[in-house]
C-alpha positions in Angstrom: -36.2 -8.7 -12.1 -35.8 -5.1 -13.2 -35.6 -4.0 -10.0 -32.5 -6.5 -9.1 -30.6 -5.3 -12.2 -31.0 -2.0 -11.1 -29.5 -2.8 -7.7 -26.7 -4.2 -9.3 -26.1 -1.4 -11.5 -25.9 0.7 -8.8 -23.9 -1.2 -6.7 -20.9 -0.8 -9.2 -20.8 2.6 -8.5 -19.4 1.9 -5.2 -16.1 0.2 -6.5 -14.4 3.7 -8.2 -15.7 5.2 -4.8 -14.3 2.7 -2.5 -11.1 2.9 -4.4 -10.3 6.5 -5.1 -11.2 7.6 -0.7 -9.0 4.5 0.1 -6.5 6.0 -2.2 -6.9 9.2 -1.3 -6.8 8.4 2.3 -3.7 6.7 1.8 -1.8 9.7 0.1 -2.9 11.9 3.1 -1.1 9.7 5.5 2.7 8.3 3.8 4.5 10.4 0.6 6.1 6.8 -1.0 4.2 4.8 -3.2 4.1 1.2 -1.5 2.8 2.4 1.7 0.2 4.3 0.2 -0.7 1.3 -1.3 -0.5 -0.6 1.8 -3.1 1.6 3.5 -5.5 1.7 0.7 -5.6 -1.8 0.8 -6.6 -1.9 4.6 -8.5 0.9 4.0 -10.6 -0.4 1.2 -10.9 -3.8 3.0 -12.4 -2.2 5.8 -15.0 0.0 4.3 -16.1 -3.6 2.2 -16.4 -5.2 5.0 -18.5 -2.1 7.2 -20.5 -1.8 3.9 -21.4 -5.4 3.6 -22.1 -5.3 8.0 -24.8 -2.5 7.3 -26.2 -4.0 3.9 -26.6 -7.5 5.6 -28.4 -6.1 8.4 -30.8 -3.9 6.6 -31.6 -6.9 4.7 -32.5 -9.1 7.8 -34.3 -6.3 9.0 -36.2 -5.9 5.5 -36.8 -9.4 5.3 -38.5 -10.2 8.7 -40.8 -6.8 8.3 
């Protein structure tokens, strides 16, 4: 149980992160504010859903080990 809540913990961490390099990213590619926020949005989206690809298959490969 410890262990879970630990995992969580951690996994907040990721949120600023995810936000401020899709940000970030955004501001390096457009100078006006709405289609910086256009491309953080895609941006963010699509590191969610690579992160959630890699964490789902290291936990089918963990689980059938």
């Amino acid at each position: 149980m410890l262990l879970a809540s630990l995992l969580t913990a951690q996994l907040w961490y990721s949120i600023p992160l995810i936000v401020s390099v899709s940000l970030v990213y955004g501001a390096t590619r457009h100078e006006l504010w709405q289609p910086i926020l256009y491309h953080a949005w895609h941006t963010a989206l699509w590191m969610l859903v690579f992160m959630g690809t890699i964490f789902a298959a290291l936990y089918v490969v963990s689980w059938t080990l």
